[in-house]
C-alpha positions, 0 to 999 in steps of 0.5 A, a space after each residue: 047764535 052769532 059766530 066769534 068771528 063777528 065778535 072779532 070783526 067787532 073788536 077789529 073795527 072798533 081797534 082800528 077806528 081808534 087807532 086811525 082817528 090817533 094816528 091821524 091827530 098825532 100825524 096833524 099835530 106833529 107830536 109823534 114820539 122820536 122813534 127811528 121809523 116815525 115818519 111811515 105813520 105806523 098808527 095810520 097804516 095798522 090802524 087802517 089795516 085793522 080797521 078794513 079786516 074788521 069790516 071785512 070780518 063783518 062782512 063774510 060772517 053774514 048769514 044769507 037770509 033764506 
């Protein structure tokens, strides 16, 4: 029976890919909406923020194989 802490790595990574891969095309094509504090790229940061904790979830849920 698998943890919900893989389930929550899982919905992490897969968030924060599609998070980063929109931060970063809406970074290459300049259309970023006025906001006051657009040019730190907040899509970038979180989704890559997401995107390693997800991993990192993955990562410590394993089970050792004895």
């Amino acid at each position: 029976m698998k943890s919900i802490w893989f389930f929550v790595g899982i919905l992490l990574l897969v968030l924060g890919v599609l998070i980063l891969g929109a931060g970063i095309v809406g970074m290459m094509s300049g259309e970023l909406p006025p906001t006051v504090l657009a040019n730190l790229h907040p899509r970038v940061w979180w989704g890559g923020i997401m995107t390693i904790a997800g991993i990192l979830f993955l990562v410590f849920n394993r089970k050792p194989r004895a």
